[in-house]
N, C-alpha and C positions, 0 to 999 in steps of 0.2 A: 757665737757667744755662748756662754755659758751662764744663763739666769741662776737665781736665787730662788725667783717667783714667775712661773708660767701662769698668766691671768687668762683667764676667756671670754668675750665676747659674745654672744648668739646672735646674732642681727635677720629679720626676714622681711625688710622693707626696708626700701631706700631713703622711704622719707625720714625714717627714726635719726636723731642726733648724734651717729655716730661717731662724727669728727672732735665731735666735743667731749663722749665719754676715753675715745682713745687719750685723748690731748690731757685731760685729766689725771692718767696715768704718765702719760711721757712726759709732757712739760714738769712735773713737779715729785720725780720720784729720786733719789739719790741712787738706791738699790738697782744694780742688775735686774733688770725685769724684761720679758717677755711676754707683749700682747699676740695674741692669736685670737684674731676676726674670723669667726665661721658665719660663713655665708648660706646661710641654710632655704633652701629651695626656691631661688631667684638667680640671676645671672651676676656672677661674681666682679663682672664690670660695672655696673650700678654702683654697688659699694667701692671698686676701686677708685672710680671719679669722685666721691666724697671723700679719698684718705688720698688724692693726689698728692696732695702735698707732704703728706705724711711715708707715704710709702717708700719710699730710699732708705728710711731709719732700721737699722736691722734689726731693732726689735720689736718692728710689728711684723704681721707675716696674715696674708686671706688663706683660710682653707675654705674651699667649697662642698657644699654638704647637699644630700637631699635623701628624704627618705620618708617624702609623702606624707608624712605627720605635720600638726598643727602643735605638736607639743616642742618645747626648746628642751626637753630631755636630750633627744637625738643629737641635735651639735653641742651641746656642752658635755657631754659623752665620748664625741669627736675629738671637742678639744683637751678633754681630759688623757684620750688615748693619747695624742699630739706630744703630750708633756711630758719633762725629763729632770725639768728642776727639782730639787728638794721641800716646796712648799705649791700647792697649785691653789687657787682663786679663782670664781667665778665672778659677771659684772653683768645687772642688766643694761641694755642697748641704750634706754633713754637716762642714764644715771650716771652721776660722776662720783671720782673721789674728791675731797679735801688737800691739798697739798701734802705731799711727805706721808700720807695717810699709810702706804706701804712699808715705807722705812721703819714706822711706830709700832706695825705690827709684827716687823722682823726685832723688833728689839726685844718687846716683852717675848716672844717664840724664843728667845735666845736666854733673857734672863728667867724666866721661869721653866724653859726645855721643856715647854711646850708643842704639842703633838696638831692641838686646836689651837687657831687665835680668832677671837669672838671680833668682829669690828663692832664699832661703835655708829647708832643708825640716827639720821635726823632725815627730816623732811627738807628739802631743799627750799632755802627761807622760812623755812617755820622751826618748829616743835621736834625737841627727840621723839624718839619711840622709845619707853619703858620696857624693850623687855631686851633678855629674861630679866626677872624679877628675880635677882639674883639675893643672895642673903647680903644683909646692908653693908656694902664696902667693901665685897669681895670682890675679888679680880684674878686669882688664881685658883689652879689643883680645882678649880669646880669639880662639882657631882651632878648629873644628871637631875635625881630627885628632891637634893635640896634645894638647889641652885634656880630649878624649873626651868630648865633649859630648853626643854621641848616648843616651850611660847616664843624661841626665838625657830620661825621657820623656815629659813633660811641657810645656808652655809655660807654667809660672808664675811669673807678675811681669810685665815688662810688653814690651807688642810696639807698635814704632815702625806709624802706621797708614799715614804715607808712606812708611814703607818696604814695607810689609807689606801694604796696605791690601784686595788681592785675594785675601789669603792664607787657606783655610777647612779645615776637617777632613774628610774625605773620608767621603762620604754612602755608603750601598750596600756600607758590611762591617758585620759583626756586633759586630766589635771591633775595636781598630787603629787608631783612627778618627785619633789622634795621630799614629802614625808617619810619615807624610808631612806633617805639617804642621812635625814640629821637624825632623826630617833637611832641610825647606826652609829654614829655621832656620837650622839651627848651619853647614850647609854654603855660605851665600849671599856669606860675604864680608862682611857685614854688623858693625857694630862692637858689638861684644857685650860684656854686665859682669856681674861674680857680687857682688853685697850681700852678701860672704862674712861680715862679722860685724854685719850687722843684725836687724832684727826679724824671726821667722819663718812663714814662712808653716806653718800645724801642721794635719797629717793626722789626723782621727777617724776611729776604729774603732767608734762606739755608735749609728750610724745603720744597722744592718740591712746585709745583701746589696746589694752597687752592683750596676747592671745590668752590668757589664763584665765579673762573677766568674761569671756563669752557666757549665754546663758546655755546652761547644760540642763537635761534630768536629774534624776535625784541617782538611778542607776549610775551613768556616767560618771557622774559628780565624786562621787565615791566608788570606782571600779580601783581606784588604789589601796580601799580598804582589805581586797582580798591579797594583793600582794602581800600587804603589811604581815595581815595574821601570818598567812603561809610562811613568812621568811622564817627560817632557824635562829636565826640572831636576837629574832623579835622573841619566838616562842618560846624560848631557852631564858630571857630575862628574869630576874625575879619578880616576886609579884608586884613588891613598892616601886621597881619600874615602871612595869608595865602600867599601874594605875595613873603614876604622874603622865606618862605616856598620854594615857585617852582621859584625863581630865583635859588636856590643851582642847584633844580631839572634839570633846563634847562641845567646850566652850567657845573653842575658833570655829573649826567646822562645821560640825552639827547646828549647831543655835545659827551662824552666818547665814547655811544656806535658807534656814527656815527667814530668818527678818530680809534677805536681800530678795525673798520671795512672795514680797507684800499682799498680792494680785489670788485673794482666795480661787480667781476662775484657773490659776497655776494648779490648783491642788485637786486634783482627779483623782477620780479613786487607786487610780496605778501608784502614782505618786506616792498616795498618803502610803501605802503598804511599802513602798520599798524603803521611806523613812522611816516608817514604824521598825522594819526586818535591820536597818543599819542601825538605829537607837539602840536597840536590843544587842546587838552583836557587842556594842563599847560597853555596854552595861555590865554584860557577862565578863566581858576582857579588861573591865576596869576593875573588878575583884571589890564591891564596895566602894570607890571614891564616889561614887553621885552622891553619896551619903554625905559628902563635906559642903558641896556646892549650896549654892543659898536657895532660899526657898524658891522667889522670883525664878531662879533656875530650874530648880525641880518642875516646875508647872509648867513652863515649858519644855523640859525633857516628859512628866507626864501625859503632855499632849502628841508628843513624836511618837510617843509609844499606843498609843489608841490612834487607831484610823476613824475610829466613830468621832472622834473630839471634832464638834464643826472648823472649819479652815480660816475662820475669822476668829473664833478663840485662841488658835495655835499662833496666828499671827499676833494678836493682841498682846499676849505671853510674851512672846521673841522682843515685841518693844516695851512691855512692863522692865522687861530683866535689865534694860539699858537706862533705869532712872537708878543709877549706881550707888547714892545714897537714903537711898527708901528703906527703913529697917530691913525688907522682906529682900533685900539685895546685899546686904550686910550680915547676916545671920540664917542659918542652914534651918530644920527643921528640929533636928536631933541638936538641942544647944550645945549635950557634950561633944560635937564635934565641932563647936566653935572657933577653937582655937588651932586645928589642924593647917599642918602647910598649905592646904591648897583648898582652906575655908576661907570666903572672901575677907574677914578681917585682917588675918594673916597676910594674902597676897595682895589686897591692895594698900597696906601699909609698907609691904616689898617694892610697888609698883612704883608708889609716891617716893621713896628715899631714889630710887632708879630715877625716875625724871627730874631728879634735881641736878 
């Protein structure tokens, strides 16, 4: 066969719903598609007894993978090498698509000659996801910066492979493995589209602990920050890049790890220093954006940056910043930057038009 869309799989346990994410694409795609199930460090029979019935269909296909890591960079990398189509997709193991979800996003890829096609994300039975928190009602030609493309971290849906073709997740961190592969992404110049009202690509919760959720260091945690800076792609950006860049960083990552680390006996002196050493790095590399963030933000980024700050104040901070309409979460410190793209009034009036 000759697909349109090589999609990939990762799969590293048997128990995950994988007949159900395959089935999701096959039962209900029109387009030429090819699934490629990488079987990543288990016996590639386990997974074939769950796609029994499945596997005569020539367009699935198991590769078997293993390369001793716990990150799903390594087989989606795999199956990336794997691919030949003109559009490739990744999928996670416990997650499905929407019907036709494929075919929607080869259309807008077609009527806008698009390079990216953004999918559209919901929780499976619930709530969309707001991001990106694109400017109101856009859907094509995005721009990285205005668009804030970065908050979406992901690459789901579909990526041009002549555009793209070299492009992989970066092997050797524990976690992060995306981050450099969308920031190459959103920030390439590349002609980009959001399927804002098509079929969704839909997030499960009922397949177990992902490997991503483990609890790590604060080292670890961020060992893909060193990647990031080192890359040429990254360093060469301009600066209003690079800033919308580590605003996401501060406010997904950074602030994340600190609130999903409630437990101040987590925060040893080691700790505190390498979040203080990682604070500092974004701050330098954001060129000025902490300067937009809200104040609630600020006092929490204040406190990453002091290792003296006690571990019950840093925490206290991390859940101040999550009462989202409190002035002090609404309004930066410096008022003239109240109104900047990525000062909270700004992007959560972007947020709310997105989740409608």
């Amino acid at each position: 066969m000759t697909p349109e869309v090589d999609l990939v799989i990762a799969v590293h346990d048997p128990a995950r719903p994988i007949d159900r994410a395959v089935g999701s694409v096959l039962d209900a795609t029109d387009a030429e598609v090819r699934v490629t199930v990488v079987v990543h460090g288990i016996d590639p029979d386990l997974i074939a007894r769950n796609l029994a019935t499945r596997l005569p269909d020539p367009r699935l296909r198991l590769l078997p993978f293993s390369d001793g890591r716990r990150s799903p960079a390594g087989p989606f990398n795999a199956g990336l090498d794997a691919a030949d189509a003109p559009f490739t997709s990744v999928m996670g193991s416990d997650d499905t698509l929407e019907p036709h979800a494929i075919d929607s996003w080869l259309r807008v890829a077609r009527r806008d000659a698009a390079d990216v096609v953004i999918a559209r994300l919901r929780h499976a039975g619930g709530a969309a996801v707001p991001t990106p928190a694109t400017r109101p009602f856009r859907s094509r030609r995005l721009d990285g910066v205005r668009d804030r493309l970065s908050y979406r971290s992901a690459p789901l849906g579909l990526v041009s492979r002549a555009r793209f073709g070299d492009l992989r997740f970066a092997l050797d961190v524990p976690t992060g493995e995306d981050i450099p592969y969308v920031t190459a992404l959103w920030f390439s110049g590349a002609g980009i589209a959001y399927d804002r009202r098509g079929p969704a690509y839909l997030i499960h919760d009922d397949g177990g602990p992902r490997t991503t959720f483990a609890r790590r260091s604060i080292a670890d945690e961020f060992a893909w920050l060193d990647r990031l800076l080192a890359e040429e792609r990254f360093s060469t950006l301009p600066a209003a890049a690079r800033s919308a860049a580590v605003a996401k960083l501060i406010r997904i990552q950074l602030f994340g790890a600190i609130f999903y680390r409630a437990d101040a006996e987590l925060w040893g002196a080691s700790e505190r220093a390498a979040l203080a050493d990682v604070a500092a790095r974004l701050v330098e590399t954001g060129a000025g954006v902490h300067e937009q963030l809200s104040r609630r933000d600020r006092d929490v980024l204040d406190g990453a940056l002091d290792p003296a700050r006690p571990a019950t104040e840093l925490i206290a901070a991390a859940y101040a910043r999550r009462r989202f309409l409190a002035v002090g979460s609404l309004l930066p410190r410096r008022l003239r930057f109240a109104l900047h793209r990525e000062a909270p009034l700004r992007f959560a009036a972007a947020t709310a038009l997105q989740a409608r």
